[in-house]
C-alpha positions in Angstrom: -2.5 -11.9 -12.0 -3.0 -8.4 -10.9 0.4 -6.7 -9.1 -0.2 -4.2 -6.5 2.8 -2.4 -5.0 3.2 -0.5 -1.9 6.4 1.6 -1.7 8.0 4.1 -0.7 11.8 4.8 0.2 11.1 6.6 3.5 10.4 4.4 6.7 7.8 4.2 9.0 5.0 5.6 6.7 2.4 3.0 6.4 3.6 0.7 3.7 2.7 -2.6 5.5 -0.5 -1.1 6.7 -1.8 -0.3 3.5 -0.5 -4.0 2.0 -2.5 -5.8 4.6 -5.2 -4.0 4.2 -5.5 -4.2 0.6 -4.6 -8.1 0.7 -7.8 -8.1 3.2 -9.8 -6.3 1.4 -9.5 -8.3 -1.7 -10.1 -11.8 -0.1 -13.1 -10.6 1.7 -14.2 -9.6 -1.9 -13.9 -13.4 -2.9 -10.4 -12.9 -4.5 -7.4 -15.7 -4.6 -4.8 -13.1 -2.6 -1.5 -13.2 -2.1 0.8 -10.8 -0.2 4.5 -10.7 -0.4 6.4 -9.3 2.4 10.1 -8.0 1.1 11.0 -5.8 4.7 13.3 -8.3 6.4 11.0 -6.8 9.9 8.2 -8.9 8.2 5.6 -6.8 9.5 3.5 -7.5 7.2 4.0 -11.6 7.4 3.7 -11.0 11.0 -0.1 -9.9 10.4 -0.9 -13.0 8.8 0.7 -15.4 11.2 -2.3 -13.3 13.3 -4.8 -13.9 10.9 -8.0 -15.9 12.5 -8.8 -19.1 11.0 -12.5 -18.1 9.9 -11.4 -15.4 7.9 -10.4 -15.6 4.0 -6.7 -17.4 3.3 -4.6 -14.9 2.1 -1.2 -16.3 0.6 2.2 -15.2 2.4 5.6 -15.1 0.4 8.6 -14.3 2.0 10.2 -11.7 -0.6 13.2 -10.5 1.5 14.1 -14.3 1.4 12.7 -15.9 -1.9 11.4 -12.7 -4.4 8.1 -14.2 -6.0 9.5 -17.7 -6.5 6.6 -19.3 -4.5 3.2 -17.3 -5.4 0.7 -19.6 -6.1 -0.6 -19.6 -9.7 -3.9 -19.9 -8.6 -3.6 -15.8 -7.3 -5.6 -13.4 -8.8 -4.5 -10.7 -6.8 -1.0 -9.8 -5.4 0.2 -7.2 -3.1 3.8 -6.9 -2.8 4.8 -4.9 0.4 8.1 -3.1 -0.5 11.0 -2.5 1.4 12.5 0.9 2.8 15.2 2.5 1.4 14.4 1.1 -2.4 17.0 3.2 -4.6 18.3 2.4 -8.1 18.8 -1.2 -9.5 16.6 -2.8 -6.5 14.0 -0.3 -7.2 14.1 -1.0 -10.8 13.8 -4.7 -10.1 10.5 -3.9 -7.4 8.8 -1.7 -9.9 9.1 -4.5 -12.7 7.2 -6.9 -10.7 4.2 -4.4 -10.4 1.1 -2.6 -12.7 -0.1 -0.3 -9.9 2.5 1.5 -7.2 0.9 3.0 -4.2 2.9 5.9 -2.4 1.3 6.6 1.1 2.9 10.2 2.2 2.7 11.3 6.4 2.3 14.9 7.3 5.7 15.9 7.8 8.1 18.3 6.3 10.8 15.0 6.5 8.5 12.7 5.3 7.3 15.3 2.1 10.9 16.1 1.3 12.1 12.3 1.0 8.8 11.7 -0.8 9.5 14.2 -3.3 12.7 12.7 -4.1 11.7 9.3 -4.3 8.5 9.7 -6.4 11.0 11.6 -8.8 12.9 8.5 -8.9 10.0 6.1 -9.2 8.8 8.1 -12.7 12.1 7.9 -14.0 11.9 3.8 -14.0 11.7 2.8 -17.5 8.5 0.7 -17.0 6.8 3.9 -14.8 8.2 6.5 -17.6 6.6 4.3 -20.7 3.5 5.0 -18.3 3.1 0.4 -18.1 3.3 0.9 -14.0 0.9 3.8 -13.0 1.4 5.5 -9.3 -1.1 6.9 -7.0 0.1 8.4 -3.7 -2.3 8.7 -0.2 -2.2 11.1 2.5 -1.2 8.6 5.4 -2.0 8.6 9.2 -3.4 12.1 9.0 -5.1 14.8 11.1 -7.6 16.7 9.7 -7.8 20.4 10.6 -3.9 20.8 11.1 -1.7 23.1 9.3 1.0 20.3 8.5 -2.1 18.0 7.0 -2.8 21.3 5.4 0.5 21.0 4.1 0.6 17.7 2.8 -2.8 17.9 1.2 -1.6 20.8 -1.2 1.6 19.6 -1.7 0.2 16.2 -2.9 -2.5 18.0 -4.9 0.6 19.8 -7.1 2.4 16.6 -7.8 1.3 14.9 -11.2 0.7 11.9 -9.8 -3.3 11.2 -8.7 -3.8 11.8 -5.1 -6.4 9.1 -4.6 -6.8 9.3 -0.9 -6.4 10.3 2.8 -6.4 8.2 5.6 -6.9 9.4 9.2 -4.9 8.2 12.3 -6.8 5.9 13.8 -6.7 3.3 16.7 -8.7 1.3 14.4 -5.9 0.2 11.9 -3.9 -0.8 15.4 -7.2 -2.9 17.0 -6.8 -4.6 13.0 -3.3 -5.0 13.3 -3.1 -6.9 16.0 -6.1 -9.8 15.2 -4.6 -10.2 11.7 -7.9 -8.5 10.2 -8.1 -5.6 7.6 -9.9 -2.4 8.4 -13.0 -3.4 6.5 -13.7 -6.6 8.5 -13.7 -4.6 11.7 -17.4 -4.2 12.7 -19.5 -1.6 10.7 -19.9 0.7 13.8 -16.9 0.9 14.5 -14.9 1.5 11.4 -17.6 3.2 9.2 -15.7 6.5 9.1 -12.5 4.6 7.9 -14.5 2.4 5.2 -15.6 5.8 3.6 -11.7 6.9 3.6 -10.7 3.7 1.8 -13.7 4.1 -0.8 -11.4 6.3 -3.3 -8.4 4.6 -3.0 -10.4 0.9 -3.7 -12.2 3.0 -6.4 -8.8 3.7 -8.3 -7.3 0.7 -7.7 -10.1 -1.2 -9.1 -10.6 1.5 -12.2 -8.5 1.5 -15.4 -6.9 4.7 -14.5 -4.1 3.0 -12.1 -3.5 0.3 -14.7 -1.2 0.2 -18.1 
């Protein structure tokens, strides 16, 4: 089973978008997903309870309640949304449960700062230093042609970690949101521009260089 992790220590930058997405993503690709949920706000849960009956199952685990106790073994794919605030031991423990971490970033000086700190933290994991968990960070909710995206983009460009994508703000991820669909199953004309955005980020995740 393939772990996908979505963290980052600062709240309110995307995590849960980016899980549900990525869970969506994968089942529309034919894929047995699950998606574990470990913010007690349950955004992310929340989603699925939304999620139309025509479209594919996606498997929901409670992780603020149960950890991974109940994934089914049938999964082929799982995408653990992480909590905020995730700092020493309970980081340790998220990170262990994952081969690829995924560190979406928003254009602010706040939101840089506590990233910086945090991805510092994240390498120094014993499983992320002996290079078995691999991170990629994306530019999140952004706006291009602004000096703070300006900002962000070289600042993520200097960090050794890959910087694998960047994802405009968009009314589209809300219009997904709220019918419990992923950005790719919104129709062609409307989400083209965001499909493109999300073509690096698949690209990576799906390559050997965000794997051990």
């Amino acid at each position: 089973m393939r772990h996908i992790i979505v963290m980052n220590a600062k709240g309110g930058c995307g995590k849960s978008t980016l899980a549900t997405n990525l869970a969506s993503y994968y089942a529309d690709a034919g894929y047995a997903a699950a998606l574990a949920d470990y913010d007690p706000q349950r955004s992310s849960l929340d989603w699925l309870d939304r999620r139309p009956d025509n479209r594919p199952k996606i498997a929901g685990i409670a992780g603020f309640d149960d950890g991974l106790r109940h994934v089914p073994r049938s999964a082929d794919i799982l995408v653990i949304d992480a909590p905020a605030r995730s700092h020493g031991k309970e980081l340790t423990e998220l990170v262990r449960h994952a081969e690829t971490i995924i560190v979406p970033v928003l254009p602010s000086t706040i939101d840089m700062q506590a990233s910086d700190r945090f991805i510092k933290e994240l390498q120094a994991v014993g499983k992320v230093a002996s290079k078995n968990a691999k991170i990629g960070v994306v530019a999140n909710r952004v706006r291009e042609y602004t000096l703070i995206f300006d900002e962000l983009d070289e600042y993520l460009t200097r960090l050794r970690v890959p910087y694998v994508a960047s994802l405009r703000e968009a009314q589209n991820y809300v219009r997904a949101y709220t019918r419990g669909l992923g950005i790719y199953e919104l129709p062609e004309y409307l989400a083209w521009p965001d499909w493109e955005q999300w073509d690096p980020l698949i690209s990576w995740v799906d390559s050997k260089k965000s794997q051990p």
